[in-house]
N, C-alpha and C positions, 0 to 999 in steps of 0.2 A: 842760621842755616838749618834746613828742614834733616833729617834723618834719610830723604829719599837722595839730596844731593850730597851729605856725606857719605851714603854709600854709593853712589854714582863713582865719588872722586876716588873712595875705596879700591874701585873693581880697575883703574887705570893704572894699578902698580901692584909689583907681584909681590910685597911686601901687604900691600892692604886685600890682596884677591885672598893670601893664608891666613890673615886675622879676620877675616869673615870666615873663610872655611872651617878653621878652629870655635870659630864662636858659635856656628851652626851646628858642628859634631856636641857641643855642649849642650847645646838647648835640645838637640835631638834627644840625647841622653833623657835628660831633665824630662822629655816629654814621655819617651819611653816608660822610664819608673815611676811616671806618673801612673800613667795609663793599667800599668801591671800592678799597681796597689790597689786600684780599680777594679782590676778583673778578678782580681784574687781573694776582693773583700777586706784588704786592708783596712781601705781607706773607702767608709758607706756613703752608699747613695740616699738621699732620703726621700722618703715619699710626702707627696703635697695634698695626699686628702682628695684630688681631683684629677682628672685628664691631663697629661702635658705634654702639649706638641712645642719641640725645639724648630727654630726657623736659625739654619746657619750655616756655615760653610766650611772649607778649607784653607782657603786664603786671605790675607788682609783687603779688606774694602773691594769695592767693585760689582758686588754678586744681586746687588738690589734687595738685601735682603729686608729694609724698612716698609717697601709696597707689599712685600712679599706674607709682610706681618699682618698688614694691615689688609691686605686679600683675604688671606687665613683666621681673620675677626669676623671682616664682612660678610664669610662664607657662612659660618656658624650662626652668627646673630641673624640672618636671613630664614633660618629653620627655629629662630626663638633660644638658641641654647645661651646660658650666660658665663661670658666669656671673659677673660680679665686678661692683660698683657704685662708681663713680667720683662722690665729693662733693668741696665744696670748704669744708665744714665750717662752712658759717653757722652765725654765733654760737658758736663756739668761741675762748674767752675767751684760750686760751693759744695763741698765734700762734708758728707753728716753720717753717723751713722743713721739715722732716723729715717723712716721709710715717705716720702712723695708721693702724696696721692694724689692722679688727674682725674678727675671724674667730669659727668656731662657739664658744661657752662662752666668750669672752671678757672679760673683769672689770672692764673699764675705766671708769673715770668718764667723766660725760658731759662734762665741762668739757676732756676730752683729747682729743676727738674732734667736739665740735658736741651741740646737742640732738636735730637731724633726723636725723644718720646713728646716733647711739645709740636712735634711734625705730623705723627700719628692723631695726637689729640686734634688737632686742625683738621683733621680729613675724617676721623671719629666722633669728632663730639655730637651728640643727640642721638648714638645708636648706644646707650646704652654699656660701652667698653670702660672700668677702669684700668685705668695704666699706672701701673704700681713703680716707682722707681727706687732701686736701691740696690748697693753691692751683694748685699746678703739675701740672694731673691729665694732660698731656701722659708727665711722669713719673711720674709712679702709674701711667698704662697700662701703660708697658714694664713693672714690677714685677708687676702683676695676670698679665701674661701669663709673664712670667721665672719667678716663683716658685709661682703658683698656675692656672698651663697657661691663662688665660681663653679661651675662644674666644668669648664676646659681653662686651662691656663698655658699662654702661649707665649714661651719662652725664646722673646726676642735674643739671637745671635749669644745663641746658648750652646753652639756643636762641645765646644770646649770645657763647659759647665758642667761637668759629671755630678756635682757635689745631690744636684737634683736630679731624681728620677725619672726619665719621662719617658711617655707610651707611644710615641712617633718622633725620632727623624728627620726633620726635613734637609736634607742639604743643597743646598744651590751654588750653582757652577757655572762661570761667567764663559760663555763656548768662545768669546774671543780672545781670552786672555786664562784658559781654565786652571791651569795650576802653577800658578805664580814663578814662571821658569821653574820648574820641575826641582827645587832646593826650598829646606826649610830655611825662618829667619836666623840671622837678619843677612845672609848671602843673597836667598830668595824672598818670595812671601808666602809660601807655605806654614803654615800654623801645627801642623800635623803630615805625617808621610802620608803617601797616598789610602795605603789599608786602611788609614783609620773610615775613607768610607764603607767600608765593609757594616759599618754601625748603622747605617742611614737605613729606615724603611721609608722611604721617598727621596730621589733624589728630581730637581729642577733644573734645566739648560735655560739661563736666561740669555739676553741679546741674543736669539739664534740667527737674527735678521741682519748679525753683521758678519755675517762668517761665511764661505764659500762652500758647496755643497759637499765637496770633496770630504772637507776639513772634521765638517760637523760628523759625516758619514764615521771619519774613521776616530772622532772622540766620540758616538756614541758606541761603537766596537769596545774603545777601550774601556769604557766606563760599566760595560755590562760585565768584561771578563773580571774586572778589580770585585763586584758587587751584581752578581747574574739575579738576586732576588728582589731586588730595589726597584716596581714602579720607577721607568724614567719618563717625564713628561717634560713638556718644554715651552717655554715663554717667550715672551716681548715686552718692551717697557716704550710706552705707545704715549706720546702729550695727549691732554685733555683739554689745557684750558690754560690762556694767560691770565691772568691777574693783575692787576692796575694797583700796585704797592699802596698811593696815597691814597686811592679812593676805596679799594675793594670791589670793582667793576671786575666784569671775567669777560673775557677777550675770545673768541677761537683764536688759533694760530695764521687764519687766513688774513686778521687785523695786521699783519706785520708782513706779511708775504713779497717776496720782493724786495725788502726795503733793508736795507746794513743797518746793522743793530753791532751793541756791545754785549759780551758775556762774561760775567764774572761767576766764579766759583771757587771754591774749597774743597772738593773733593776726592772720594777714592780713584777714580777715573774720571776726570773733569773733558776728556776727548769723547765721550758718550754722551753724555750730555749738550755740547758743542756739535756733533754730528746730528743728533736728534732732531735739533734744531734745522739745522742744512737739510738735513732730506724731506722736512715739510716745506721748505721754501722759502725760509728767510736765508738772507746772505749774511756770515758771521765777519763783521769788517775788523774788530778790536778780540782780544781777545786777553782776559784775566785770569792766573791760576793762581790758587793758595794753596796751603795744603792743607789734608782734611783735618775740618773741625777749626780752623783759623775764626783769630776774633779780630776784626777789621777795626779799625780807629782812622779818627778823622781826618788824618794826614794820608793814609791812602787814599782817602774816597777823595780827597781835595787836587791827588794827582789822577786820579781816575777821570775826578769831570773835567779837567782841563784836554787830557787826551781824547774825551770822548763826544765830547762837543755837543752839537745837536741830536745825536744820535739816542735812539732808546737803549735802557740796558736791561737783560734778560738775566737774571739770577735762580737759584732755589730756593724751596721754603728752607733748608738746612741753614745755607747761609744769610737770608734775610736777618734770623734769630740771631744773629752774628752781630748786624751791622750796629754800631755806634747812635747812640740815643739822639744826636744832632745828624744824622744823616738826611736828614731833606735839606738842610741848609747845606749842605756839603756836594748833594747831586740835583742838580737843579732840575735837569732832561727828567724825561717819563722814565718808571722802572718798575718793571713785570716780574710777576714770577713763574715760571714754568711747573705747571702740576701735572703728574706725571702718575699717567695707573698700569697694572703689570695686570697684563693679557695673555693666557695661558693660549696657545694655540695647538697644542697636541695633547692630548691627555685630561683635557678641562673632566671629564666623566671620573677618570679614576683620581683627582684634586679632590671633588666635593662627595665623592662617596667614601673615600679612607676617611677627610674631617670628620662624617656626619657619622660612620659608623661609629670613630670612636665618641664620638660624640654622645650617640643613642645611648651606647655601654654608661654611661655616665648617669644618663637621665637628664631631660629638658627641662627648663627655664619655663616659667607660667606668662612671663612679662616678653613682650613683644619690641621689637628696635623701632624707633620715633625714625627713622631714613635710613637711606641708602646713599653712598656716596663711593666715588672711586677711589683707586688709591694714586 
């Protein structure tokens, strides 16, 4: 049973609604004197030698913050700067202290390094970004800069990460679902009370495109008065391109238009992705949720293709990394994967001019990016 449906079953009995309440005043606690060792110098920040923009949030999963990372690469390496991405490898099964390096053409299995930074690497490789993976990304910095010169280092879903110093920021805020029912975990999915935005110099409204103008209107009110100095701009998470699993062929989405398809996912908000789909015009007839970061085995996909018959199935690159190394003999139909880039539609000017100034402050890169790609 997932964690989301035992706190589901949780919240149906007034005994289980006070053992979340409780457990939530404890983590609050916990989060508090965290934060105040912080403020007060208890407990140091260190510095990485280089630029570092944190890309992250306030709540569990949902905020897109992987394209968001990987926008905030493409923006930099576009101006020549040399850039590195600092993960800590969720969902990377084989736990080491030792640091993962991806670099351009890399070959490495996703289970060596995480699904999300093997996701990046897919949509990065030939521009130049190493992706450093490891718990201890205080150490990874020094390595990004020691061996691979970084002048900005961009610390992938880092809001929480104080141990590292960093010179921007970024937080992103999913405007359909912004603050995880307004309770930290594990009652809510708040990570942090709301103040803690107050830290952010940039904050991002992503999916603004699902939200009613009302709604958006009166979350961007509140978000100014929590954080009145914060840059807020705002995005979209827009498909780009199907992908033909066994072959590597790239599809528009108009290849599918009309036609009921299957979807499978594991994700933070797996109805985002499933909508996405629908408002470009395919019909979602089947539909598969795991939870996020699930690793698939052959007995699901074996009940998958029986349900799913003729039909194509529409997946992530998150979960693709997932699937079980017999999976073509398992799904026989066609199976796509939905690549998906984050479209800044308000604010795009003050996105690439905060990167690039701190960027300047840093000093540029001599070596130029081999492509351009979305996220």
């Amino acid at each position: 049973m997932t964690w989301q449906a035992r706190r589901a079953g949780l919240l149906k009995t007034t005994g289980g609604r006070v053992l979340l309440w409780l457990l939530s005043i404890g983590y609050g606690g916990a989060v508090m004197a965290r934060g105040l060792c912080y403020d007060l110098g208890l407990l140091r920040s260190r510095k990485a030698g280089a630029k570092v923009v944190c890309i992250g949030n306030l709540t569990t999963g949902g905020t897109g913050k992987t394209p968001a990372t990987v926008l905030a690469a493409q923006t930099l390496r576009r101006s020549n700067h040399a850039v590195a991405i600092l993960s800590r490898g969720y969902g990377r099964p084989q736990r080491s202290p030792a640091i993962c390096v991806i670099n351009d053409n890399s070959a490495l299995d996703w289970q060596q390094c995480g699904d999300e930074p093997w996701m990046m690497h897919q949509i990065l490789n030939g521009q130049g970004v190493p992706i450093l993976v490891a718990s201890d990304r205080v150490r990874a910095a020094a390595q990004a800069v020691t061996f691979f010169n970084s002048r900005v280092l961009i610390l992938d879903d880092g809001f929480q990460h104080r141990r590292l110093q960093r010179d921007l920021d970024v937080v992103l805020i999913n405007a359909a679902d912004p603050f995880g029912g307004r309770r930290l975990l594990p009652m809510g999915n708040l990570r942090e009370p709301l103040r803690a935005l107050r830290r952010a110099g940039l904050i991002m409204l992503t999916h603004v495109d699902q939200v009613p103008d009302a709604a958006l209107a009166a979350l961007r009110e509140e978000i100014i008065r929590i954080n009145p100095r914060a840059p807020l701009i705002e995005a979209v998470h827009r498909p780009d391109f199907l992908l033909e699993a066994n072959t590597g062929r790239r599809f528009p989405l108009a290849h599918l238009a009309g036609h009921p398809v299957g979807t499978l996912s594991g994700l933070g908000a797996p109805e985002q992705f499933e909508s996405c789909l629908e408002r470009n015009g395919l019909t979602v007839a089947q539909r598969w949720r795991y939870p996020d970061h699930h690793r698939y085995d052959s007995a699901e996909f074996g009940s998958i293709s029986h349900l799913l018959g003729a039909l194509p199935l529409i997946t992530t690159y998150k979960d693709l990394v997932r699937f079980p190394p017999d999976w073509r003999q398992a799904l026989s139909g066609q199976v796509f994967v939905l690549s998906i880039k984050l479209d800044i539609i308000k604010g795009a000017e003050v996105w690439n001019e905060t990167l690039l100034r701190l960027a300047g402050a840093a000093g540029s890169s001599s070596g130029s990016p081999t492509g351009v790609a979305e996220a």
